[in-house]
MOPAC internal coordinates of N, CA, C and O (Angstrom, degrees):
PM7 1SCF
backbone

  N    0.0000 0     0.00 0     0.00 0    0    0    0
  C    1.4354 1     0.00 0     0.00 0    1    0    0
  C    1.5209 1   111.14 1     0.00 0    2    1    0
  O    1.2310 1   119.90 1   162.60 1    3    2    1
  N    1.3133 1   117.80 1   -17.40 1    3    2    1
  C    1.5303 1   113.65 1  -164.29 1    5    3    2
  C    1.7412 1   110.18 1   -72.88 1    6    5    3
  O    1.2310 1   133.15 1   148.74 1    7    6    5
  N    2.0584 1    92.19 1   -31.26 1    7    6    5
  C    1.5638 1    79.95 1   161.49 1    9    7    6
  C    1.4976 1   143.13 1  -166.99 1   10    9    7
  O    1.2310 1   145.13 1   -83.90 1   11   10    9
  N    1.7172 1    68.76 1    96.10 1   11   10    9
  C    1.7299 1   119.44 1  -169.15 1   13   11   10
  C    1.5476 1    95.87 1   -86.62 1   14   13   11
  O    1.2310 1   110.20 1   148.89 1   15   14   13
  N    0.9415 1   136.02 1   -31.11 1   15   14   13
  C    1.5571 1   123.75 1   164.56 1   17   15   14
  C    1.6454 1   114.23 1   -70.15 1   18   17   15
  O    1.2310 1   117.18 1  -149.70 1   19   18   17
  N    1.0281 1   122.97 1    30.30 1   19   18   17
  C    2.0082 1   131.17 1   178.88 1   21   19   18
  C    1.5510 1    85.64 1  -110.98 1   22   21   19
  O    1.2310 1   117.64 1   145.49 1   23   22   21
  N    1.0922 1   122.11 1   -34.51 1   23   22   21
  C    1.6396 1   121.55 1  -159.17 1   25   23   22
  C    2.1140 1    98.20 1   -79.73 1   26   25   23
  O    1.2310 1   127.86 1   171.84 1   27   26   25
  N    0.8650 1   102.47 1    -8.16 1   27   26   25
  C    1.5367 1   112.17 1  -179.73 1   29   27   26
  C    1.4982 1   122.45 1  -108.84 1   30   29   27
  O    1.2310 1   121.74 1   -84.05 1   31   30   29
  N    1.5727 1   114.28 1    95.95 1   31   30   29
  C    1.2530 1   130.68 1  -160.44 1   33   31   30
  C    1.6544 1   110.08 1   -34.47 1   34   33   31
  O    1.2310 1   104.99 1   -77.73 1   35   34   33
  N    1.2524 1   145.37 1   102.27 1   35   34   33
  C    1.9849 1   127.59 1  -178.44 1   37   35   34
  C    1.2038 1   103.10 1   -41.45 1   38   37   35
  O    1.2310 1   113.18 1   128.18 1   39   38   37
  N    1.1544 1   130.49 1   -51.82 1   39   38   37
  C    1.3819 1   133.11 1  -146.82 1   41   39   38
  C    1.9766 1   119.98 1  -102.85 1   42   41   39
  O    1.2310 1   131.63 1  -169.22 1   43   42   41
  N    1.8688 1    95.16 1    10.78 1   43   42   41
  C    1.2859 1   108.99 1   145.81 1   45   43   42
  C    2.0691 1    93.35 1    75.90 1   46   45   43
  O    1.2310 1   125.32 1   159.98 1   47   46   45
  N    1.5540 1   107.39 1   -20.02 1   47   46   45
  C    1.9709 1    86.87 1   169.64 1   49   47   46
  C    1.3093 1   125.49 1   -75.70 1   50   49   47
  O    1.2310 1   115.07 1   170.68 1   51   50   49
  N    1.0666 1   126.96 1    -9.32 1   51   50   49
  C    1.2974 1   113.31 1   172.49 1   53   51   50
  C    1.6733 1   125.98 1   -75.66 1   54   53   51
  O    1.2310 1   126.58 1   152.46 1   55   54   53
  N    1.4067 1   104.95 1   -27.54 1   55   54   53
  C    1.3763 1   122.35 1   166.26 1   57   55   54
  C    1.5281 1   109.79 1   -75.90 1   58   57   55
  O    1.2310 1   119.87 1   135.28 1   59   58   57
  N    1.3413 1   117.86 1   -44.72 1   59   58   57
  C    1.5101 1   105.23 1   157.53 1   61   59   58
  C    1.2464 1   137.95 1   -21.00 1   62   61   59
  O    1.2310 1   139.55 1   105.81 1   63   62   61
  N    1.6484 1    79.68 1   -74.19 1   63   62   61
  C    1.8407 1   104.36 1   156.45 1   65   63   62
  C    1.1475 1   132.81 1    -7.46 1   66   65   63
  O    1.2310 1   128.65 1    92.16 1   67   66   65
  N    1.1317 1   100.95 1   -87.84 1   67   66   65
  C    1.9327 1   131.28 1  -173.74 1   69   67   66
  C    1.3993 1    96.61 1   -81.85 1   70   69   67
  O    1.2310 1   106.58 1   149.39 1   71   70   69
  N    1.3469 1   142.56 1   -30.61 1   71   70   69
  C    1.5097 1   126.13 1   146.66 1   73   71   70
  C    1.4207 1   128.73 1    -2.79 1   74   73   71
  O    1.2310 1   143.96 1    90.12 1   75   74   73
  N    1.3514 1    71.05 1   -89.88 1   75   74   73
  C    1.6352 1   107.79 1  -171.83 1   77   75   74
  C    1.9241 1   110.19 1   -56.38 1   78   77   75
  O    1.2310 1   121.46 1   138.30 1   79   78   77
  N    1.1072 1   114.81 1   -41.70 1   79   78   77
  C    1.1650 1   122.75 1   164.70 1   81   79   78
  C    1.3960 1   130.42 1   -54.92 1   82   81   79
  O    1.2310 1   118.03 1   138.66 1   83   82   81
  N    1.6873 1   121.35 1   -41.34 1   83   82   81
  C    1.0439 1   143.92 1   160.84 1   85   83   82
  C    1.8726 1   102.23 1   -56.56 1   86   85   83
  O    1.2310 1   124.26 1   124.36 1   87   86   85
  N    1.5055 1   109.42 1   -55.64 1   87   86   85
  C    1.2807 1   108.48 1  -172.16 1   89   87   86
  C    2.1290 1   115.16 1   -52.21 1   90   89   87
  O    1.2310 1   144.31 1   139.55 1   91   90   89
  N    1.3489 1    70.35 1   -40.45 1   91   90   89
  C    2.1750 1    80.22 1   174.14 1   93   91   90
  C    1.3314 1   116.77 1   -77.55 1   94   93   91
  O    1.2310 1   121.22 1   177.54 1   95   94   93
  N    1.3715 1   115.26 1    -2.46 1   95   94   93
  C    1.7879 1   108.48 1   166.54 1   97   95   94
  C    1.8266 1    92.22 1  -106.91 1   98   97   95
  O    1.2310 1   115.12 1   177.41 1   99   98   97
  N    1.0332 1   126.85 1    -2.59 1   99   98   97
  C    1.8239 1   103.58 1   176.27 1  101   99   98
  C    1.6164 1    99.04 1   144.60 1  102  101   99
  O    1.2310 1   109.23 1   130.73 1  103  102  101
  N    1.2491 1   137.79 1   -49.27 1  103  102  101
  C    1.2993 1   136.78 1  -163.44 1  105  103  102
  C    1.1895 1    94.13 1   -47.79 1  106  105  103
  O    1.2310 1   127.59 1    -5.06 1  107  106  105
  N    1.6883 1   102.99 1   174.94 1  107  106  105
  C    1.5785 1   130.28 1  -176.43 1  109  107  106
  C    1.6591 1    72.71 1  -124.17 1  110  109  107
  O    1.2310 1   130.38 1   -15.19 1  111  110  109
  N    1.7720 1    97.58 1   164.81 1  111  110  109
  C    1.2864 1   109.75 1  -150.54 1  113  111  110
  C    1.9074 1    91.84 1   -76.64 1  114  113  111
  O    1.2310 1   127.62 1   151.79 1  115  114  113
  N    1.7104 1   102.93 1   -28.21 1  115  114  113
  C    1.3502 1    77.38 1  -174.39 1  117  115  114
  C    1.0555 1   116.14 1   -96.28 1  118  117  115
  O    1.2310 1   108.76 1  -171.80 1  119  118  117
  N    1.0830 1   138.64 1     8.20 1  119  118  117
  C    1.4807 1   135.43 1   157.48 1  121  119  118
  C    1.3067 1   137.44 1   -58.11 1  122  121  119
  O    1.2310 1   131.18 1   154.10 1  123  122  121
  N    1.4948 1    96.03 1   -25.90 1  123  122  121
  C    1.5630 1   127.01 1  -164.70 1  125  123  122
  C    1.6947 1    85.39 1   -85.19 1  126  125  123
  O    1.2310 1   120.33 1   139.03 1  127  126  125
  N    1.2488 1   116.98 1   -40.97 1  127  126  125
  C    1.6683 1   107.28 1  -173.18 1  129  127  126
  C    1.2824 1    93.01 1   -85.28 1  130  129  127
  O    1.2310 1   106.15 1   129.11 1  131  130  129
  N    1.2660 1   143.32 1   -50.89 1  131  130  129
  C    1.5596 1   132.31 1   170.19 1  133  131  130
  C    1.5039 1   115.95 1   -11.14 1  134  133  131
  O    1.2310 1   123.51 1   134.54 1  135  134  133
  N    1.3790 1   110.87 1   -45.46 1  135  134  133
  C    1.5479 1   130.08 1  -146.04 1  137  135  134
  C    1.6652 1    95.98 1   -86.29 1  138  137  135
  O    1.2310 1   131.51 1   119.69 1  139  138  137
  N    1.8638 1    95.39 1   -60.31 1  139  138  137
  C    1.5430 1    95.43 1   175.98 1  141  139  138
  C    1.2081 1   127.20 1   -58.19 1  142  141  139
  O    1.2310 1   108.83 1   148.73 1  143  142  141
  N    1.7682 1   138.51 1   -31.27 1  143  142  141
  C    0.9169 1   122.35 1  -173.30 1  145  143  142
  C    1.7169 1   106.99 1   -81.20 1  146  145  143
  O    1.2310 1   122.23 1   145.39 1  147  146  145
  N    1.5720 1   113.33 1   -34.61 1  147  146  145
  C    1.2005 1   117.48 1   153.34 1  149  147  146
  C    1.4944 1   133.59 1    -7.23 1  150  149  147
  O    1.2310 1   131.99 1   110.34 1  151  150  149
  N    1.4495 1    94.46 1   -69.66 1  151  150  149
  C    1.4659 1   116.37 1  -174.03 1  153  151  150
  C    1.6353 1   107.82 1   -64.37 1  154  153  151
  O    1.2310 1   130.20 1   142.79 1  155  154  153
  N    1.5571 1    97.93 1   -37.21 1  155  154  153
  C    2.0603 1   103.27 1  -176.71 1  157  155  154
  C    1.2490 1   101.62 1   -57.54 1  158  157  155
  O    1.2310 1   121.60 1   114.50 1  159  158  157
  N    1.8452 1   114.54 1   -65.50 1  159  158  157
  C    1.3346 1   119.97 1  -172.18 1  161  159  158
  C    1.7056 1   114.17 1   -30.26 1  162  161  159
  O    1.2310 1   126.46 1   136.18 1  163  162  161
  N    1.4005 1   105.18 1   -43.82 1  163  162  161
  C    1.9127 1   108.89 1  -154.28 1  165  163  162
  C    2.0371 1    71.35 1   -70.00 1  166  165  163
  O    1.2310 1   117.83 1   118.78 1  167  166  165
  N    1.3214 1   121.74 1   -61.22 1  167  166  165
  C    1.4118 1   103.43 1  -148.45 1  169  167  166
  C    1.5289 1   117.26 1   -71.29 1  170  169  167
  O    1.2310 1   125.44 1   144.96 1  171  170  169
  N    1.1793 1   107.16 1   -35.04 1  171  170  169
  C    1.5392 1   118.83 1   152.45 1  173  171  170
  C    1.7501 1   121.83 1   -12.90 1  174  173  171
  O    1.2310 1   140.05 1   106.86 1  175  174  173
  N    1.3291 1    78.70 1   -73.14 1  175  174  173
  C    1.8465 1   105.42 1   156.59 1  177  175  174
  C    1.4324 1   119.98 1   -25.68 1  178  177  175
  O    1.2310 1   131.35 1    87.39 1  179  178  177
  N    1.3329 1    95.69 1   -92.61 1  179  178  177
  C    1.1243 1   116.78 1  -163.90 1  181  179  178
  C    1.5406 1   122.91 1   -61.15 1  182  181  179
  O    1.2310 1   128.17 1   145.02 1  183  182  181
  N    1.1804 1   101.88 1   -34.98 1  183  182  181
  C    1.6392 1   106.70 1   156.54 1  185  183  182
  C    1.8430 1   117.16 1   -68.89 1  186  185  183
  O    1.2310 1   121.62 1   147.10 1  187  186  185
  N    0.9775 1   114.51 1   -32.90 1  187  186  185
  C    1.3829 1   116.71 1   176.84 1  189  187  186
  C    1.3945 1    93.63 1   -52.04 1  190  189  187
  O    1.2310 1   126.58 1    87.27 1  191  190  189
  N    1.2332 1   104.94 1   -92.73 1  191  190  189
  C    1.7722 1   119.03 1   163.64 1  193  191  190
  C    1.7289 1   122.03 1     1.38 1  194  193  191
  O    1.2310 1   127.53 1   126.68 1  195  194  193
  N    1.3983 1   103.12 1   -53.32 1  195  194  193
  C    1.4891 1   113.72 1   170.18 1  197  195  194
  C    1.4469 1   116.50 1   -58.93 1  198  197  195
  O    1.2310 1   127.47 1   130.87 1  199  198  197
  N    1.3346 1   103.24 1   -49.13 1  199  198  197
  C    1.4654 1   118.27 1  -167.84 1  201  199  198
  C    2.0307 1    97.27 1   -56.85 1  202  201  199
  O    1.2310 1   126.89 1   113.81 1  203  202  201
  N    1.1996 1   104.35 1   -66.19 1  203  202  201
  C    1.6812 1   122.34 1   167.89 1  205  203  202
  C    1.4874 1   115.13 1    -5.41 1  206  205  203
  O    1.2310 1   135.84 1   117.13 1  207  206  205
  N    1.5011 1    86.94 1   -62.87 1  207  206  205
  C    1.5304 1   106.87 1  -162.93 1  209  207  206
  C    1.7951 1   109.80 1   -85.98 1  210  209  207
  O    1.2310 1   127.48 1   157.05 1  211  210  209
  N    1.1489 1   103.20 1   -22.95 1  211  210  209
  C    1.7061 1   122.07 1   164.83 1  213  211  210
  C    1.9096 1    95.09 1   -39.89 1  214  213  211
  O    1.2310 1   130.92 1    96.70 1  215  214  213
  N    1.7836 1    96.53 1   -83.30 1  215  214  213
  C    1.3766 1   116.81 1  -175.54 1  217  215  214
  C    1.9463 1   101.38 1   -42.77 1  218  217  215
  O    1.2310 1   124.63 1   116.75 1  219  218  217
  N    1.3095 1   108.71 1   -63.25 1  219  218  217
  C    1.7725 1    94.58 1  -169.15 1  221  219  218
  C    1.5470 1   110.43 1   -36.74 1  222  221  219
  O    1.2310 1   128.29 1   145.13 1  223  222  221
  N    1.8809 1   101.65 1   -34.87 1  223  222  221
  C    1.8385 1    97.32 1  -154.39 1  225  223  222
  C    1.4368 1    89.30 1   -50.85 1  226  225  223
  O    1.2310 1   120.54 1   115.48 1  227  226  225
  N    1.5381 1   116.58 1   -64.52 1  227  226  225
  C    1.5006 1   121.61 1  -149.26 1  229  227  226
  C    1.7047 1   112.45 1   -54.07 1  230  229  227
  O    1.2310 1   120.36 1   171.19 1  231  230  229
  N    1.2723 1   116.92 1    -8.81 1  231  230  229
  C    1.4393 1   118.97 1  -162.46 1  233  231  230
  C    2.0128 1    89.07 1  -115.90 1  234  233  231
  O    1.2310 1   113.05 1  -174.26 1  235  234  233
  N    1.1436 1   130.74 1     5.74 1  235  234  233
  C    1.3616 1   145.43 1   144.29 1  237  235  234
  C    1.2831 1   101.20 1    92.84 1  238  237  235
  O    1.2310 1   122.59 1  -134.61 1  239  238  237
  N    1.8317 1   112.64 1    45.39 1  239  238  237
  C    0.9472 1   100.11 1   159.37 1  241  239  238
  C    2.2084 1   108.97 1  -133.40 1  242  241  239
  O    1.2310 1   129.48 1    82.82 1  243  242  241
  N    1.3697 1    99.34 1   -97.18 1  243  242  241
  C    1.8402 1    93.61 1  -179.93 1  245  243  242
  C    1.2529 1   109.72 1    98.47 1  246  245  243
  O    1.2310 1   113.86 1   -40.42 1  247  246  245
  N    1.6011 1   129.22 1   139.58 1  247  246  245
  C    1.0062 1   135.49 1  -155.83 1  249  247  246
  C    2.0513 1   126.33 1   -65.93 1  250  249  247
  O    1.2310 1   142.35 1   160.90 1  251  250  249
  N    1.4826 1    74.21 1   -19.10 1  251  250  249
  C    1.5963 1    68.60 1   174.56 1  253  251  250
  C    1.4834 1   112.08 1  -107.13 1  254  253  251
  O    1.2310 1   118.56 1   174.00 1  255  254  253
  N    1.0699 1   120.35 1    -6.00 1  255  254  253
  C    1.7404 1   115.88 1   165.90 1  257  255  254
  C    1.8063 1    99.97 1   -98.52 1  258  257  255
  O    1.2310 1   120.15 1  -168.00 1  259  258  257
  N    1.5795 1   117.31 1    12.00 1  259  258  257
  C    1.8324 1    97.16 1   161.63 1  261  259  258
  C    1.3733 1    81.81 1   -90.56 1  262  261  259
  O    1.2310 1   113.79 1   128.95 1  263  262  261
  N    0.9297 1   129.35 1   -51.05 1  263  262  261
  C    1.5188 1   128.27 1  -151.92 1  265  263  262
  C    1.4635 1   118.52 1   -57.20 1  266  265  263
  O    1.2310 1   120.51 1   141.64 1  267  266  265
  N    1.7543 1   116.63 1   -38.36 1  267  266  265
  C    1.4066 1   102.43 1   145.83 1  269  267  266
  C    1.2908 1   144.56 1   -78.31 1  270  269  267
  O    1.2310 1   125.17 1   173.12 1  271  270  269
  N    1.3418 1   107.67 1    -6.88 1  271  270  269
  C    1.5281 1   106.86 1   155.10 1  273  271  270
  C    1.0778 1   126.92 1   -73.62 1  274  273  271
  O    1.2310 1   115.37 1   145.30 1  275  274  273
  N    1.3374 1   126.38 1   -34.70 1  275  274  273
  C    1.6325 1   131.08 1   175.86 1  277  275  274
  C    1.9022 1   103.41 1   -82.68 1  278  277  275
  O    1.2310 1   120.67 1  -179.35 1  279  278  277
  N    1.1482 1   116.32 1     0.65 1  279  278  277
  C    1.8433 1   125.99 1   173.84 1  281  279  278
  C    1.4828 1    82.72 1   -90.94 1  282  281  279
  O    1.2310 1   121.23 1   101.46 1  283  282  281
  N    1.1759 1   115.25 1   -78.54 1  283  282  281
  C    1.5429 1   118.52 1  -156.51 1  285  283  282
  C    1.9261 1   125.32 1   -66.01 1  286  285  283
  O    1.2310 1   133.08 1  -177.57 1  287  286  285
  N    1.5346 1    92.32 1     2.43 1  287  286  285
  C    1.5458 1   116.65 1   173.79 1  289  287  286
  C    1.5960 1   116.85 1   -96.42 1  290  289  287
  O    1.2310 1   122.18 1   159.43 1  291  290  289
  N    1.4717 1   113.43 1   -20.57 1  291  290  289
  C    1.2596 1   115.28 1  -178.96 1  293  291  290
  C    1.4245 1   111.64 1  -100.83 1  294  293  291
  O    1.2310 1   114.19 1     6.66 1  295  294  293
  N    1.7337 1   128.60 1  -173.34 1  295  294  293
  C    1.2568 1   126.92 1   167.74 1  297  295  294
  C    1.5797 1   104.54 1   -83.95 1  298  297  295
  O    1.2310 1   125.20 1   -32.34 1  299  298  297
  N    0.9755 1   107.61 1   147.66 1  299  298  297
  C    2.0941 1   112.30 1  -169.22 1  301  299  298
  C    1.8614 1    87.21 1   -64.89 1  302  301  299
  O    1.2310 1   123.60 1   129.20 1  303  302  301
  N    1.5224 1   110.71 1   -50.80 1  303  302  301
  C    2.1400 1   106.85 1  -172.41 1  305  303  302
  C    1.7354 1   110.92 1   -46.76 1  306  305  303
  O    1.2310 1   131.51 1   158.47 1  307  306  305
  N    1.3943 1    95.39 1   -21.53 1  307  306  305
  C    1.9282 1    92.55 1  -179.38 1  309  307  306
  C    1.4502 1   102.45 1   -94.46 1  310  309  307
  O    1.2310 1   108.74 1  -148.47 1  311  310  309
  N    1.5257 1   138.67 1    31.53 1  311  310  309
  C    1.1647 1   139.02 1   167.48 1  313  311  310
  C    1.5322 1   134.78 1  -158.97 1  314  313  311
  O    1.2310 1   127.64 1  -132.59 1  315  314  313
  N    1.2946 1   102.90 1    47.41 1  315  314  313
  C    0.9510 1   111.59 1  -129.05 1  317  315  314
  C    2.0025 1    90.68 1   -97.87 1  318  317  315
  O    1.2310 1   122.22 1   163.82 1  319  318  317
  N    1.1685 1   113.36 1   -16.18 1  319  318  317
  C    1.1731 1   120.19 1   178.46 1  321  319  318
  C    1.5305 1   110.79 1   -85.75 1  322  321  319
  O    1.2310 1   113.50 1   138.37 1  323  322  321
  N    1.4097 1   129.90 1   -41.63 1  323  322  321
  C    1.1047 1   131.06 1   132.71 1  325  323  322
  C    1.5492 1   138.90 1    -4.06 1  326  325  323
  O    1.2310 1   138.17 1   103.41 1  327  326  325
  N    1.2180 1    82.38 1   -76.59 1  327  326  325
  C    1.6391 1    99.31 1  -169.90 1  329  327  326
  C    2.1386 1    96.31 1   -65.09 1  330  329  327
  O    1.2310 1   127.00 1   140.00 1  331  330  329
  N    1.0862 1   104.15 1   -40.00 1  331  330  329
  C    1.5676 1   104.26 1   170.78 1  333  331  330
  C    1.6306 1   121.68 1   -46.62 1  334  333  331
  O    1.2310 1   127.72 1   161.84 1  335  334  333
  N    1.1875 1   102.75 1   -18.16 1  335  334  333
  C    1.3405 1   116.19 1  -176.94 1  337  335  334
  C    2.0233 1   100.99 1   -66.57 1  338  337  335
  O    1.2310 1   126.65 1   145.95 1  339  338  337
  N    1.1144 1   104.81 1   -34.05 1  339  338  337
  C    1.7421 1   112.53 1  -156.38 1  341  339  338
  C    1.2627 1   120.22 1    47.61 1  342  341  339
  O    1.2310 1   113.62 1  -146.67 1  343  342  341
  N    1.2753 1   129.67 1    33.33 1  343  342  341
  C    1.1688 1   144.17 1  -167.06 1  345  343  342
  C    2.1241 1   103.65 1   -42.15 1  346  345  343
  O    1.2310 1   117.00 1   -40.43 1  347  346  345
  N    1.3463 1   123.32 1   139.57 1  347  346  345
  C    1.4102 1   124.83 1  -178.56 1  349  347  346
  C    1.6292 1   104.41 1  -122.15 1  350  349  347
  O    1.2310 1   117.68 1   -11.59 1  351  350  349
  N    1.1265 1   122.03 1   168.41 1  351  350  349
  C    1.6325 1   123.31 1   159.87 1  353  351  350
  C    1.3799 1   105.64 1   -46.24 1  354  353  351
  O    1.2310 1   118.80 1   126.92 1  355  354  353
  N    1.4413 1   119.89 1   -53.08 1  355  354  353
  C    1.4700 1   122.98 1  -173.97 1  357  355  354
  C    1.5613 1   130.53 1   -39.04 1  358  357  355
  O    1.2310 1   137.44 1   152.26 1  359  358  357
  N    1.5558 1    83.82 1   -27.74 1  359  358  357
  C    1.6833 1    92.79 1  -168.94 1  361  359  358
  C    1.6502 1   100.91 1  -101.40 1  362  361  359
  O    1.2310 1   108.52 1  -174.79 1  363  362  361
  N    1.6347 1   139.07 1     5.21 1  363  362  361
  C    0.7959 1   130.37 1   125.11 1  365  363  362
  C    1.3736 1   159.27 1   -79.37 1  366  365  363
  O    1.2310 1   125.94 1  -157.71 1  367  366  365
  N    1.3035 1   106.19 1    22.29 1  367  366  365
  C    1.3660 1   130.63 1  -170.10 1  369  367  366
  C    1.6868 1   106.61 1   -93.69 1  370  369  367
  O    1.2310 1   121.31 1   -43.35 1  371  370  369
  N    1.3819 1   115.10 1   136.65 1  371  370  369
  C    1.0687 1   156.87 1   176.08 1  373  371  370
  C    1.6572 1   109.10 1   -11.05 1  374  373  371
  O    1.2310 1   134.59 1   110.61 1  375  374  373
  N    1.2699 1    89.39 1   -69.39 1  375  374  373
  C    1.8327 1   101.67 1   168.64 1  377  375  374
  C    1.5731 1   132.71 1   -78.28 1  378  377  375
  O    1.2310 1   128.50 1   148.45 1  379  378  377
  N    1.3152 1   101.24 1   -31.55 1  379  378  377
  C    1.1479 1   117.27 1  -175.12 1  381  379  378
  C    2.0378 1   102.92 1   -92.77 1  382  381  379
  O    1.2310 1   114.14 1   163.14 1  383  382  381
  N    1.2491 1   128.71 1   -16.86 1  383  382  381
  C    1.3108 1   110.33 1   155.26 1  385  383  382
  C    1.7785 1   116.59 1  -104.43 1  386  385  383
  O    1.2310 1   134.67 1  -151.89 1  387  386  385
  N    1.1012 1    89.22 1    28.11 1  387  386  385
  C    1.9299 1   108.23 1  -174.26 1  389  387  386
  C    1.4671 1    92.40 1   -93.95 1  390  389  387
  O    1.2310 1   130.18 1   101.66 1  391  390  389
  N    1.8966 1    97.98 1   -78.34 1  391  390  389
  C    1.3941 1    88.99 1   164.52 1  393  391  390
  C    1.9539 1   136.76 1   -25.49 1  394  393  391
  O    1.2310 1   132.54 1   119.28 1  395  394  393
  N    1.0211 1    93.38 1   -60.72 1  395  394  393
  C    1.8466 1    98.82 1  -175.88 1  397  395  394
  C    1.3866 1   113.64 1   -59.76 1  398  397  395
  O    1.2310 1   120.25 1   128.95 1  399  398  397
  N    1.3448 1   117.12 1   -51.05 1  399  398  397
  C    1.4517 1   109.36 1   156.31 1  401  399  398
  C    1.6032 1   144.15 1   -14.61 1  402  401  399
  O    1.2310 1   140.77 1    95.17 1  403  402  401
  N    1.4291 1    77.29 1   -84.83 1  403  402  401
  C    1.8309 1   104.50 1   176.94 1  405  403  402
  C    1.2142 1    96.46 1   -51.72 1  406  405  403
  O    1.2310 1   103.88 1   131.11 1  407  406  405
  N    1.6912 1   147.30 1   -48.89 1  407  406  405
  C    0.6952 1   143.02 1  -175.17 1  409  407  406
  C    1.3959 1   148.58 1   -59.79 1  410  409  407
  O    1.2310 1   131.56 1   148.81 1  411  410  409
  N    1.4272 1    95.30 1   -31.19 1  411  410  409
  C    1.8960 1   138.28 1   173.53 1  413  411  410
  C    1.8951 1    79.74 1   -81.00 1  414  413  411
  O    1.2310 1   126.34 1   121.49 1  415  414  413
  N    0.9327 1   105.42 1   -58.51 1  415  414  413
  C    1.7869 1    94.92 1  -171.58 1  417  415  414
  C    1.5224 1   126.20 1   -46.38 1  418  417  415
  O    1.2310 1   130.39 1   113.43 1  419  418  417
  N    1.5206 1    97.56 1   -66.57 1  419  418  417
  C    1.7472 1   121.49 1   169.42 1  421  419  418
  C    1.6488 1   102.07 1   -44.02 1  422  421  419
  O    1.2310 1   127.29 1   128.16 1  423  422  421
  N    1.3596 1   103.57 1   -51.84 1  423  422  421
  C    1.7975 1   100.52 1   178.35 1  425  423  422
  C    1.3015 1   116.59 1   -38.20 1  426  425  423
  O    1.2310 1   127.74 1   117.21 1  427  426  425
  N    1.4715 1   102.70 1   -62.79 1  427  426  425
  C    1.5645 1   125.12 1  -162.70 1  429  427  426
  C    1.5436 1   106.40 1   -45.62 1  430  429  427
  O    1.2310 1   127.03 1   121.89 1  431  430  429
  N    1.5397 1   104.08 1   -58.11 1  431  430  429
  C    1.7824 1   123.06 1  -168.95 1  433  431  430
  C    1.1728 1    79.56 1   -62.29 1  434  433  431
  O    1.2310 1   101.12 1   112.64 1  435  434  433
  N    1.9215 1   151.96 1   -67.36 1  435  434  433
  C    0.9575 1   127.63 1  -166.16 1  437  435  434
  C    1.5321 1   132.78 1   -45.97 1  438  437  435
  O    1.2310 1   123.56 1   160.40 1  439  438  437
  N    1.1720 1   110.78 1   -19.60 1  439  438  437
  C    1.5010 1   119.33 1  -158.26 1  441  439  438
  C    1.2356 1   104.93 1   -93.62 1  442  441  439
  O    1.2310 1   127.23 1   138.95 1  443  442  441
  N    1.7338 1   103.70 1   -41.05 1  443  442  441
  C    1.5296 1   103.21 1   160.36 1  445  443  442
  C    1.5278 1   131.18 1   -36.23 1  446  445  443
  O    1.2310 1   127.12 1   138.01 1  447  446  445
  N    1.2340 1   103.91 1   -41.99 1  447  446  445
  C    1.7309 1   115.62 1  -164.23 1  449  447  446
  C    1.5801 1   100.02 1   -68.90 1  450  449  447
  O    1.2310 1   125.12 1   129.93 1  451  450  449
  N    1.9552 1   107.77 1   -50.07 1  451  450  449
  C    1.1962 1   101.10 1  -152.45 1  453  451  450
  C    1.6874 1    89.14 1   -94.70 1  454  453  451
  O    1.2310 1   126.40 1  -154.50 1  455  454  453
  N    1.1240 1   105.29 1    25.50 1  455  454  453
  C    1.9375 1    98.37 1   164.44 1  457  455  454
  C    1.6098 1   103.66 1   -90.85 1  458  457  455
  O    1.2310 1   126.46 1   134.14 1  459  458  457
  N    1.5585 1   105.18 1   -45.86 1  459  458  457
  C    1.6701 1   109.84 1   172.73 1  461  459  458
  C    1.1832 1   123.69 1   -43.22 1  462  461  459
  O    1.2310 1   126.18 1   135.65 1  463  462  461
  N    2.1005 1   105.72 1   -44.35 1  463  462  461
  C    1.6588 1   103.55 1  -178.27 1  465  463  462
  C    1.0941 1   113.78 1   -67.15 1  466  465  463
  O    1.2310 1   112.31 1   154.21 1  467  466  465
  N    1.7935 1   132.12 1   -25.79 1  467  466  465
  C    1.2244 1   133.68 1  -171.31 1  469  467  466
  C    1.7206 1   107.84 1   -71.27 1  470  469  467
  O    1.2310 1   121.90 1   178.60 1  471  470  469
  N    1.0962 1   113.97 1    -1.40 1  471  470  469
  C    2.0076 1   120.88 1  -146.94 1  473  471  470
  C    1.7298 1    73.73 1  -106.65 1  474  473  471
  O    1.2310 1   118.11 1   147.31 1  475  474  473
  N    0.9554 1   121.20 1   -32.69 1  475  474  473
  C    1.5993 1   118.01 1  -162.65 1  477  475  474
  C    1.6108 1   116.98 1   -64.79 1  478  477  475
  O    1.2310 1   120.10 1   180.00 1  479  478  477

């Protein structure tokens, strides 16, 4: 996180940018920056997050082997919504919860817009 402010253009064009772009599919100008800094935060995140889980692997642990230890530490009836998930190694991998992310994100900002067109 310390440096998650590099990911933010100094000189303010890249947010221009993606503004203005946002503004030609429907946003209001400030929404459209709502969206972008939005969008940094989730990746910001999520790479932080990556990085995290980098360090647990080497120290023998990482998010999906805490997660079966803290599964296999509880009673299965106190998790039961969880455990529905069937969660695999696969679905913690790098790209494949990158993908889902970005995606839940891009959705979201989308939904925004077409909540506005519906307001119209």
């Amino acid at each position: 996180m310390k440096f998650s402010h590099s990911v933010i253009d100094p000189k303010l064009e890249l947010l221009d940018h993606v503004v203005g772009v946002l503004i030609e599919y429907g946003f209001t100008p400030k929404a459209a920056s709502y969206s972008y800094y939005f969008l940094l935060d989730v990746l910001v995140g999520f790479i932080y997050q990556q990085i995290r889980d980098e360090e647990e692997k080497v120290r023998g642990g990482g998010r999906f082997l805490n997660y079966q230890r803290n599964i296999t530490a509880r009673p299965k009836a106190e998790l039961r919504n969880i455990l529905a998930c069937q969660w695999s190694p696969e679905d913690f991998e790098v790209e494949t919860a990158f993908e889902v992310f970005l995606t839940f994100t891009l959705d979201g900002i989308c939904a925004q817009l077409d909540e506005r067109a519906n307001k119209k």
